[in-house]
C-alpha positions in Angstrom: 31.7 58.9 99.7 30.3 56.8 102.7 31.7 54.8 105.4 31.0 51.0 106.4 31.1 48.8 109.8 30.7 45.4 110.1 29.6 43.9 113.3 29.6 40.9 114.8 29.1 39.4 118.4 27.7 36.6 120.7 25.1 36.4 123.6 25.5 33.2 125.4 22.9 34.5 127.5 20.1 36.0 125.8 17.4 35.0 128.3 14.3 36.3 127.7 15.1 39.6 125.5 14.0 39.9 121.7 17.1 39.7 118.8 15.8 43.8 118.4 16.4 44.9 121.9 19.5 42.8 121.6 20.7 44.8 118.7 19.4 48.1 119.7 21.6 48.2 123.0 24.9 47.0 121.6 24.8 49.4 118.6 24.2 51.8 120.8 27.9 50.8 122.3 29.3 50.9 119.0 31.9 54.2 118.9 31.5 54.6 114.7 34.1 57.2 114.8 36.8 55.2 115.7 35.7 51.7 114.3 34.4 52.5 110.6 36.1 52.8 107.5 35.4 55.1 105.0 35.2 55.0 101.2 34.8 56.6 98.0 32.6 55.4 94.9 
């Protein structure tokens, strides 16, 4: 059993902020509960 998400979104406005700190914060905002789907092998 496991579950899976798939994510995908834009920054227009990166600015001066690495692609990691990027990440970090917005999969932080993520609610997995209610967004991923489960699955069995």
């Amino acid at each position: 059993m496991g579950s899976e998400l798939v994510i995908i979104w834009f920054d227009e406005t990166p600015g001066e902020r690495s692609i990691k700190d990027i990440i970090e914060k917005r999969v932080r905002e993520v609610d997995w509960d209610k967004n991923a789907q489960d699955f069995d092998y």
